[in-house]
C-alpha positions in Angstrom: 52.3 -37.7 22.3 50.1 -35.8 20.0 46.4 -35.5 20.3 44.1 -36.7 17.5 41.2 -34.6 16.5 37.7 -36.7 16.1 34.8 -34.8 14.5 32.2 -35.4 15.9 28.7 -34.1 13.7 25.2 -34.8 15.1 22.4 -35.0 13.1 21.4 -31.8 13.5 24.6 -30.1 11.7 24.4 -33.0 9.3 23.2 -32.3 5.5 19.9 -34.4 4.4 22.6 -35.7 1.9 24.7 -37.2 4.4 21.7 -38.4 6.8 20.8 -40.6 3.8 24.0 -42.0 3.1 24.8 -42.9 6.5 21.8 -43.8 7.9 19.1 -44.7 5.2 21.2 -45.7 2.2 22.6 -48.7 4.5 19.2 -49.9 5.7 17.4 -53.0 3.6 14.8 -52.0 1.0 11.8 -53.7 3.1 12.9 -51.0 5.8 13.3 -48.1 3.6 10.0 -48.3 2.0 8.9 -48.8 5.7 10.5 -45.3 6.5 9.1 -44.4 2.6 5.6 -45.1 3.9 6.5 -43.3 6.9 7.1 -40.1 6.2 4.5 -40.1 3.3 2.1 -40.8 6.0 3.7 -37.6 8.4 3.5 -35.2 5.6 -0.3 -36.6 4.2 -0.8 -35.5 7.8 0.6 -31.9 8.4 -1.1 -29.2 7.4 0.2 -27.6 4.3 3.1 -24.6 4.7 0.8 -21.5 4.9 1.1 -18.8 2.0 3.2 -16.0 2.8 1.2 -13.1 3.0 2.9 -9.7 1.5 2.5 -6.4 2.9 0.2 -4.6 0.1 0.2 -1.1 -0.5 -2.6 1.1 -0.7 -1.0 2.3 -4.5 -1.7 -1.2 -6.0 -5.1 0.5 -6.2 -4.7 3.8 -8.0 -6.5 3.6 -11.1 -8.9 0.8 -9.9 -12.5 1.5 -11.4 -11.3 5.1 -13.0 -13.9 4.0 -16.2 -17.1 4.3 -14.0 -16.0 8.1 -13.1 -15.5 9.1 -16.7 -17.5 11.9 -17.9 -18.8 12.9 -14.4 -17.9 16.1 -12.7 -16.2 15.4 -9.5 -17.7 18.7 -7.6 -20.7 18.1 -9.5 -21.2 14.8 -7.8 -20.4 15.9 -4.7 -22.7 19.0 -4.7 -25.8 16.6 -5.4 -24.6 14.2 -2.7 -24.8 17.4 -0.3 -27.9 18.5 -1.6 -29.5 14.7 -0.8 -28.5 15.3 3.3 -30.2 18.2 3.0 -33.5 16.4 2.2 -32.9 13.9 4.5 -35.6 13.7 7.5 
């Protein structure tokens, strides 16, 4: 006697595809606007997926504000800033 082989798939391994066409797709239409209104109503409730935040990089700001430095002396500015601690009570 050979054995048969039944698939069995739950609705977990099953594609969204398939859960509608076995399980919606049969229903009437007064019950799948029900299910409609349903899950319009769950997802008007959760809270919208949160943005991904990507890992920035300290390089994204070379450059940044480089025209308010132009024309001034970098040890130059520094030598006054020291000068100003000096005077400092």
């Amino acid at each position: 006697m050979r054995e048969s082989t039944v698939e069995v798939r739950t609705t977990a391994t099953m594609t969204v595809e398939e859960i509608y066409e076995r399980h919606v797709k049969p229903l009437s239409v007064a019950e799948r606007l029900r299910l409609l209104a349903m899950t319009a109503q769950d997802l008007a409730q959760q809270p919208s997926e949160p943005t991904v935040k990507r890992k920035r990089s300290i390089m994204e700001l070379h450059g940044l504000g480089k025209e308010i430095w132009e024309g001034i002396d970098a040890q130059g500015y520094v030598n006054e800033l020291r000068k100003e601690w000096d005077h400092r009570p």
